[in-house]
C-alpha positions as CSV (number, residue, x, y, z in Angstrom):
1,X,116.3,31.5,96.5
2,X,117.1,30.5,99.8
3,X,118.1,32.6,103.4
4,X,121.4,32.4,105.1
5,X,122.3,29.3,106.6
6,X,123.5,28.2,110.1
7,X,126.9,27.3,108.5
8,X,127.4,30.0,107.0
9,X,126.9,32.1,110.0
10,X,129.2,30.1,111.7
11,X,132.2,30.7,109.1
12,X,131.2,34.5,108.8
13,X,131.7,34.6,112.5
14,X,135.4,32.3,112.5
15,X,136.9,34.5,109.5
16,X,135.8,37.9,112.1
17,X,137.8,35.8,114.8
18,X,140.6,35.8,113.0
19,X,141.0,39.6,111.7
20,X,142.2,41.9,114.7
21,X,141.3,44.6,111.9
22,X,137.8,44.3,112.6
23,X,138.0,45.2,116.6
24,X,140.3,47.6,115.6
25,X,138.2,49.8,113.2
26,X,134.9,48.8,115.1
27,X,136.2,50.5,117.9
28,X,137.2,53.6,115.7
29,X,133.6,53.2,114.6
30,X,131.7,53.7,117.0
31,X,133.3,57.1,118.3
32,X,134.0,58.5,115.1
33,X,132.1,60.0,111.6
34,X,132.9,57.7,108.6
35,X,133.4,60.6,107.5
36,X,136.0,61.7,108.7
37,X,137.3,58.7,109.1
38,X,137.0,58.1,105.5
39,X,139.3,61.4,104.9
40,X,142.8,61.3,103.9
41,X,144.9,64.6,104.7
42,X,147.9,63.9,102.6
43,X,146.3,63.0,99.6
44,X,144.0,65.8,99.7
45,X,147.3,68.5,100.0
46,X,147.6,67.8,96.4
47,X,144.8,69.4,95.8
48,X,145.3,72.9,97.2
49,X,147.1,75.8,95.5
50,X,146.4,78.5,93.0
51,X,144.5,77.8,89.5
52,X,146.2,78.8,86.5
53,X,142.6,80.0,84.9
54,X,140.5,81.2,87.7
55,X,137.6,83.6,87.6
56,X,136.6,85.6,90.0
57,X,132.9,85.8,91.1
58,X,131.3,87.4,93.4
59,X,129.6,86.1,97.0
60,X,128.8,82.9,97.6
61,X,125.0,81.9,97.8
62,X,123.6,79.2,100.3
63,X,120.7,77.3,99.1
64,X,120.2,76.0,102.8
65,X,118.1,73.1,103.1
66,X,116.3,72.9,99.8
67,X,117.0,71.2,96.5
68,X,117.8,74.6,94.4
69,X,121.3,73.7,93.7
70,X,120.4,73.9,89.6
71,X,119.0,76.9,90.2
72,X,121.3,79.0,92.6
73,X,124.2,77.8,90.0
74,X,122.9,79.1,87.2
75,X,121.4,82.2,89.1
76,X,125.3,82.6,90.5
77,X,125.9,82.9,86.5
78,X,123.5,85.6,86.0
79,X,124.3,87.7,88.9
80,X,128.0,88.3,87.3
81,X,126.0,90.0,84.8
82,X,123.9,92.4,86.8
83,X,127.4,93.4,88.9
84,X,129.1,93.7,85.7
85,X,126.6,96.4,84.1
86,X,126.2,97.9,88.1
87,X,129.7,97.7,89.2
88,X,128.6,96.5,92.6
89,X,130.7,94.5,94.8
90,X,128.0,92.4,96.8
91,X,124.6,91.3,95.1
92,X,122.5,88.3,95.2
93,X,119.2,87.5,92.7
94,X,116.3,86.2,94.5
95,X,116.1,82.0,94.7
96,X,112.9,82.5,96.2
97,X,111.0,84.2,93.3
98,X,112.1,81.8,90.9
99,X,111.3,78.7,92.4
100,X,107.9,79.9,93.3
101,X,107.4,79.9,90.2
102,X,109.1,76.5,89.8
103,X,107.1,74.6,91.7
104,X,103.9,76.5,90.1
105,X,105.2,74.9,86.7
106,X,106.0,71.8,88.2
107,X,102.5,71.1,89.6
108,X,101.1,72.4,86.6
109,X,103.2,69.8,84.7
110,X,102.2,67.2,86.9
111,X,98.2,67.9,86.3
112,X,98.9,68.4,83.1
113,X,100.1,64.9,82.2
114,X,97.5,63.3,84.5
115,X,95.0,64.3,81.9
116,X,97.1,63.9,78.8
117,X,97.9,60.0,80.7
118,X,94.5,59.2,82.4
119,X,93.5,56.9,79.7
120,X,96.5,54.4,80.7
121,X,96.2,51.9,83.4
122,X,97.3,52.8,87.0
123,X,100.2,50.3,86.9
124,X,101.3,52.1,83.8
125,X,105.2,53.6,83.9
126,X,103.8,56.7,83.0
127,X,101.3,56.8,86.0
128,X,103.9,55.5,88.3
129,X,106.5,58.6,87.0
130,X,103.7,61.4,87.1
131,X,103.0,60.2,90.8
132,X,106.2,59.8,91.9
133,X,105.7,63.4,92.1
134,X,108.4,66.3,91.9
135,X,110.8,67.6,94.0
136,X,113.3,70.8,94.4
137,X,115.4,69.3,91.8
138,X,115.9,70.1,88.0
139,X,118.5,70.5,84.9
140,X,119.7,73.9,83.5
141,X,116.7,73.7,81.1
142,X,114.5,74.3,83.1
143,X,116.3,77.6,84.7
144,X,116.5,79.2,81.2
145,X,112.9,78.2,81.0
146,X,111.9,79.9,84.3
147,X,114.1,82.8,83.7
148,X,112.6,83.4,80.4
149,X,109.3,83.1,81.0
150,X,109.2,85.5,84.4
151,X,112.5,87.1,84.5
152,X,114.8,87.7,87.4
153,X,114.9,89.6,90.6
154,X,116.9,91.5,92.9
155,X,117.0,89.2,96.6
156,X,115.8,92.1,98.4
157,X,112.7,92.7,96.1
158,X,111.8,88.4,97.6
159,X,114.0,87.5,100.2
160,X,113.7,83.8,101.8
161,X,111.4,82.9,104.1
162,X,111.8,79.8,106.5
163,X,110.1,77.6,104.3
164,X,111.7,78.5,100.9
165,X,115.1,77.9,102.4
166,X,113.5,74.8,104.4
167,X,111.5,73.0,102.0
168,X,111.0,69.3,103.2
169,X,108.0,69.6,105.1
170,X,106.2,72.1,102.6
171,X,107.6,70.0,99.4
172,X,105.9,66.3,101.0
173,X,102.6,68.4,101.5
174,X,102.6,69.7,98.3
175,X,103.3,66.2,96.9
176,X,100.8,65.1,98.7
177,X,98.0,67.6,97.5
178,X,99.3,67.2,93.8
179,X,98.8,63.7,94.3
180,X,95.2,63.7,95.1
181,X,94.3,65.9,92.8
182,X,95.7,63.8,89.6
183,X,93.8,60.8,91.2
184,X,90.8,63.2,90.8
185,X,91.8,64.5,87.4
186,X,92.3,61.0,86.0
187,X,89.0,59.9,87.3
188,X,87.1,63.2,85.3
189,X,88.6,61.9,82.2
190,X,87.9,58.6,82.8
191,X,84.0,59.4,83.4
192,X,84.0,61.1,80.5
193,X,83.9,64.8,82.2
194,X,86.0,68.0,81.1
195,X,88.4,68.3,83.7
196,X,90.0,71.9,83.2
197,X,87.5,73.9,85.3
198,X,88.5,71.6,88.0
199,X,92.3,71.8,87.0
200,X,91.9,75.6,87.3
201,X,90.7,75.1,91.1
202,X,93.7,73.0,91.4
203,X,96.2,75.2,90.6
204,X,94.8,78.4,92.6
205,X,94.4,76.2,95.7
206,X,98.6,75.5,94.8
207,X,99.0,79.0,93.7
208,X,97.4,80.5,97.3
209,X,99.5,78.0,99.2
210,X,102.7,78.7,97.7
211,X,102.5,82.5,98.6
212,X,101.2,81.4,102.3
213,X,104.9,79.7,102.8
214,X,107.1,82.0,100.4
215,X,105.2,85.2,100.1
216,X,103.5,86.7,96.8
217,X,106.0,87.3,94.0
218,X,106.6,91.0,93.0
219,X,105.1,92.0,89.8
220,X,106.8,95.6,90.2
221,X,109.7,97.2,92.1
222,X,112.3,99.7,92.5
223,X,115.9,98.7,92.6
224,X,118.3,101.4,94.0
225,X,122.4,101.4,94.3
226,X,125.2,103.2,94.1
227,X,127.8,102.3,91.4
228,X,131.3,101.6,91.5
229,X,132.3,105.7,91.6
230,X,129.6,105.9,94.5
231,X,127.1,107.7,92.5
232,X,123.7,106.6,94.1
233,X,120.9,105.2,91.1
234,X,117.4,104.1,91.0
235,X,115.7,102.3,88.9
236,X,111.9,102.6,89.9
237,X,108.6,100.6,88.7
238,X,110.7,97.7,86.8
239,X,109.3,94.4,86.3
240,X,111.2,91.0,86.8
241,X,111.4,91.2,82.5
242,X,112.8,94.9,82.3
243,X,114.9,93.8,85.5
244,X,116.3,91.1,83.3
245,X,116.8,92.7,79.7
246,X,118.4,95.7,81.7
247,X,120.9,93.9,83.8
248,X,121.3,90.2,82.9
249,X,120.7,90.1,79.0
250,X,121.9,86.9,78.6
251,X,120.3,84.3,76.1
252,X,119.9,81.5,77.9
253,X,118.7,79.2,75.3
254,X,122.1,79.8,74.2
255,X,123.4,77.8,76.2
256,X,123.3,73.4,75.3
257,X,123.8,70.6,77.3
258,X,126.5,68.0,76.7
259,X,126.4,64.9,78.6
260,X,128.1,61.8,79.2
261,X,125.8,58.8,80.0
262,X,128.2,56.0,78.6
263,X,125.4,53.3,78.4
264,X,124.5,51.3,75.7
265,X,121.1,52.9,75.5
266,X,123.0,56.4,74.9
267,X,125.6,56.3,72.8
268,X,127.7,59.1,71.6
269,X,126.7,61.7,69.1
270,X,123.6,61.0,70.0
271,X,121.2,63.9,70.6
272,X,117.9,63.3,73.0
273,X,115.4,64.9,74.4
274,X,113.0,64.0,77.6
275,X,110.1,65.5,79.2
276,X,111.0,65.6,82.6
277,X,108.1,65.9,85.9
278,X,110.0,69.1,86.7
279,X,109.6,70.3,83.3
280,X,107.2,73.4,82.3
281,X,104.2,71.3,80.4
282,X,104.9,72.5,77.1
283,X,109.4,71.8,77.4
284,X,111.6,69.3,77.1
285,X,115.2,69.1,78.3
286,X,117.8,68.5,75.3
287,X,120.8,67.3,75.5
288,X,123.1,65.8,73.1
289,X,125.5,63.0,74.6
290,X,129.6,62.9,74.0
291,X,133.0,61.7,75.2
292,X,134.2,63.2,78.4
293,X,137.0,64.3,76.9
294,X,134.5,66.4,74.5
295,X,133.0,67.5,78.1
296,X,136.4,68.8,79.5
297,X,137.6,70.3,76.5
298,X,134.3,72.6,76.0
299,X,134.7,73.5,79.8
300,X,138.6,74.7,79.2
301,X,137.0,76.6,76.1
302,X,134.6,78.0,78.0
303,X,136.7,78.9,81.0
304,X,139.9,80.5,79.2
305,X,136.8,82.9,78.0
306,X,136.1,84.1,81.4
307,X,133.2,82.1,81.5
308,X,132.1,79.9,84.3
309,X,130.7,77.0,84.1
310,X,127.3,75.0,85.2
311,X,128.0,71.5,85.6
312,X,126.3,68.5,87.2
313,X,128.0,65.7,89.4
314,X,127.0,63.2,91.9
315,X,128.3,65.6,94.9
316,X,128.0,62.0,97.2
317,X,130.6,60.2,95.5
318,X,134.0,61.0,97.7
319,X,133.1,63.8,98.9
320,X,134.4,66.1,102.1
321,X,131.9,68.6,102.5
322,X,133.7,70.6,105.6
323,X,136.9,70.4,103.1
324,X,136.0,71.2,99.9
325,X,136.9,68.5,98.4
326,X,135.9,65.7,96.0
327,X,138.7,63.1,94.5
328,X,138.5,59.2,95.2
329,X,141.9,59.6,96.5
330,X,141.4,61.8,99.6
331,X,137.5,60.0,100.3
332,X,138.4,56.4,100.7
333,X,135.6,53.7,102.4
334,X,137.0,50.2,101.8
335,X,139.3,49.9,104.2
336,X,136.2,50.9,106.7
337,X,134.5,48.6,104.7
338,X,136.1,45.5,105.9
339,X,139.0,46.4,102.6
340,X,135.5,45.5,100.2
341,X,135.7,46.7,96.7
342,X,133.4,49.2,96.3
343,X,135.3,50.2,92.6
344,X,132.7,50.4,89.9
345,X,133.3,52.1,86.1
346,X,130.7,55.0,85.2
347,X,129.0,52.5,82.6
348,X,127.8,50.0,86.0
349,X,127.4,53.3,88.5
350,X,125.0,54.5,85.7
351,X,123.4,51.0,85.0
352,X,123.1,50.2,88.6
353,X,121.5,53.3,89.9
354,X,124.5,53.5,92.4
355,X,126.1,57.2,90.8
356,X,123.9,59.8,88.8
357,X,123.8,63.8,89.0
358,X,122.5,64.6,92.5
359,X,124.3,68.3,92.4
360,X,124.7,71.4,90.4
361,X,127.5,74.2,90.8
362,X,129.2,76.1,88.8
363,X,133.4,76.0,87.7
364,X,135.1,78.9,88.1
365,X,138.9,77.4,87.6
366,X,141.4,75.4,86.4
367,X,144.8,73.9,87.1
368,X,147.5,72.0,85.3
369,X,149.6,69.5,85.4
370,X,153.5,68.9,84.5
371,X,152.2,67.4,81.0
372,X,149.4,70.6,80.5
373,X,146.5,68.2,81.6
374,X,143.7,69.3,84.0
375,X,144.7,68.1,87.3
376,X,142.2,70.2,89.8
377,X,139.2,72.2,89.2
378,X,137.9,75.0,91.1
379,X,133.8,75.3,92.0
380,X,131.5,77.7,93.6
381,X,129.3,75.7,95.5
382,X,125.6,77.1,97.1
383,X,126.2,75.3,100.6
384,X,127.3,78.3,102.2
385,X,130.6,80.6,102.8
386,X,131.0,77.8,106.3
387,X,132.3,74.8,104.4
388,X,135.0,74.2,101.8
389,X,137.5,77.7,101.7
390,X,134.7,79.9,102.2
391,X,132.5,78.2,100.3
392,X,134.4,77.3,97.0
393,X,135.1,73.1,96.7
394,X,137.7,72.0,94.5
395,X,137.5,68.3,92.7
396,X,140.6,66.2,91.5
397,X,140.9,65.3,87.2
398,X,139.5,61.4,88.8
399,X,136.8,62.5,90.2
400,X,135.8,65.0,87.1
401,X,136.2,62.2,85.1
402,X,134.5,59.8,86.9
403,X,131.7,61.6,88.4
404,X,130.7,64.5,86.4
405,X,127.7,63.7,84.1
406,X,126.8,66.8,82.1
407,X,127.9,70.4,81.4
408,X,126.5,73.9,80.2
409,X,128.3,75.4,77.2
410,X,127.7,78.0,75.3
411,X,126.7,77.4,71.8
412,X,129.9,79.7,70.8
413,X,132.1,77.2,72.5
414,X,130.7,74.7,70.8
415,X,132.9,72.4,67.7
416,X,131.3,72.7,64.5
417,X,130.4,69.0,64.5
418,X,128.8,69.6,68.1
419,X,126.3,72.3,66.5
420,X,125.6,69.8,63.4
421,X,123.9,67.2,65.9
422,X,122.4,69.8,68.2
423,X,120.6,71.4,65.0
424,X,119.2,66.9,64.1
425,X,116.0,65.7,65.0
426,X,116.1,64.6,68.0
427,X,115.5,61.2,69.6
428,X,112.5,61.2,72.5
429,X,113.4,58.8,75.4
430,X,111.4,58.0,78.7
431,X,111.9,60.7,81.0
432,X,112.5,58.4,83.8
433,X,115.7,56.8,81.6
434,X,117.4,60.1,81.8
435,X,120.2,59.4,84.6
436,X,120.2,55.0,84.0
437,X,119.3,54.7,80.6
């Protein structure tokens, strides 16, 4: 190992000399977003139009600046259910409730595996993953096992507050907290001491400062509209549970993860499961990992159904956010990059930690090409009606291809073969392999 040298400065510097390029583009630089500087107009007309399969939903949601994207999209899911059996026009389930509870399991995980771990060195993987700590983030999973365990309610029975819409600051302190306290927890065990009374302090001390920042969740409410002949209806004393089996009714265990990890440590057919630090303590997320063309063919299924679509992709990957759009064609960096070749295959974004799922939304549409292949896909994003066309994105076929890493389909949409190696044991990997492995 060595640093850089004198003479190679010296030729770095010469070769800049030489290329007016670089005064050029520098000077574009420094007034100018790469960004938008980044974004190419006529390659991105290709992308607008009409969708041959499109399905219409209803409002879009804004997570603001928090991590929910995994669970707005799969809330947006639900929340055509409740306005088909109300025949409203406008409606919005409440983001805050659920991921009160969300963090609740989360921290709960967390203290959980400190005790089950506290037996294992500190320099351990596992002690290094359960105090990495969680964040806002998680897979459909753990929606279905939120909305299963505690139900669903209306946005008005739990609207947002600052900080459930703002999480950053709250989210570090929490870490923080839930930090200390497993470096407590471990040492109980580790002495020899029961640590569950203490655990139990734990999690009220969590519990009271959740409902400080987002308010106590309903146990009970009335929910009141009128339908769609005008007729005014009221539902009162419901729970988030009768909330849910009378309006929503879906079976959300129903619904499977396919993925597409091309990496020589997941290969295809190949079911898995992995308990993730976001994960309720006694769940795992299951997946079973296929082709992309497996991926795209249960997402046409599902969507010539009427059925939208929960997918995850890495939402940084050529990107326009005030746009809409995603597709390596119309978001180009090399030639701001000096013309360096930042091409990489999924296999080495994977393996390199440089491309993974960072965003969850839902498909709501589909267009064709000449030939009858995709060619552009329709999405209802959570950022907001202020960016994209009023806040629905669309994505080229490249960049589905490229940078979308795992779907939600129904089990009904499923191939035969498909269910076969859902319904095999499954293989348990690191939790911490899940994205790189």
């Amino acid at each position: 190992m060595r640093s850089v040298t004198a003479k190679e400065l010296a030729a770095f510097r010469e070769s800049v000399s030489r290329d007016p390029s670089v005064e050029i583009l520098g000077a574009a630089m420094a007034k100018t977003s790469m960004a938008d500087m980044a974004f190419i107009p006529m390659e991105a007309a290709r992308l607008s139009g009409e969708f041959e399969i499109e399905i219409s939903t209803h409002g879009i949601t804004a997570q603001e600046r928090s991590g929910r994207c995994w669970l707005y999209a799969a809330m947006n899911i639900l929340r055509e259910e409740v306005m088909k059996k109300t025949g409203l026009t406008e409606f919005a389930l409440s983001g805050n409730y659920l991921a009160f509870y969300d963090k609740l399991e989360k921290a709960n995980n967390v203290l959980e595996m400190a005790i089950e771990y506290a037996g294992l060195p500190h320099s351990h993987r596992m002690t290094e993953y359960i105090l990495e700590g969680f964040h806002d983030g998680g897979y459909w999973d753990m929606a279905a096992d939120l909305a299963g365990k505690y139900g669903a309610v209306p946005a008005s029975a739990m609207p947002e507050t600052y900080q459930s819409s703002h999480t950053l600051t709250f989210m570090d302190r929490l870490r923080t907290l839930v930090r200390k306290d497993v470096m407590e927890l471990r040492a109980l065990v580790r002495e020899g001491k029961d640590p569950r009374p203490r655990k139990q302090e734990m999690m009220a001390e969590i519990y009271k400062a959740e409902c400080i920042a987002f308010g106590t969740p309903p146990d009970r409410f009335d929910f009141d509209y009128r339908d769609k002949d005008g007729a005014y209806r009221v539902l009162r004393d419901m729970t988030p549970h009768s909330f849910y089996e009378t309006f929503i009714g879906l079976d959300l265990k129903a619904f499977r993860t396919l993925t597409h990890h091309p990496t020589p440590a997941l290969p295809m057919d190949f079911h898995y499961v992995f308990h993730y630090i976001g994960s309720m303590a006694d769940s795992m997320v299951d997946n079973l990992n296929v082709t992309m063309d497996e991926i795209q063919e249960a997402c046409l299924r599902q969507l010539r159904a009427g059925m939208p679509v929960w997918f995850g992709c890495d939402s940084d990957a050529h990107g326009d956010r005030k746009r809409g759009i995603w597709d390596p064609a119309s978001v180009s960096y090399e030639g701001l990059m000096g013309g360096a070749d930042l091409s990489m295959d999924k296999t080495t974004r994977l393996l390199s930690h440089d491309s993974y799922a960072t965003h969850a939304m839902i498909l709501t549409g589909v267009s064709f090409d000449a030939d009858g292949n995709p060619a552009r896909w329709k999405i209802e994003n959570s950022w907001g009606g202020d960016v994209g066309r009023k806040g629905y994105f669309v994505c080229s076929q490249a960049y589905f291809r490229e940078f979308v890493y795992e779907a939600i389909i129904h089990e009904s949409f499923l191939t035969e073969a498909q269910k076969a190696l859902f319904d095999q044991e499954p293989a348990v990997i690191p939790a911490w392999e899940s994205d790189w492995a």
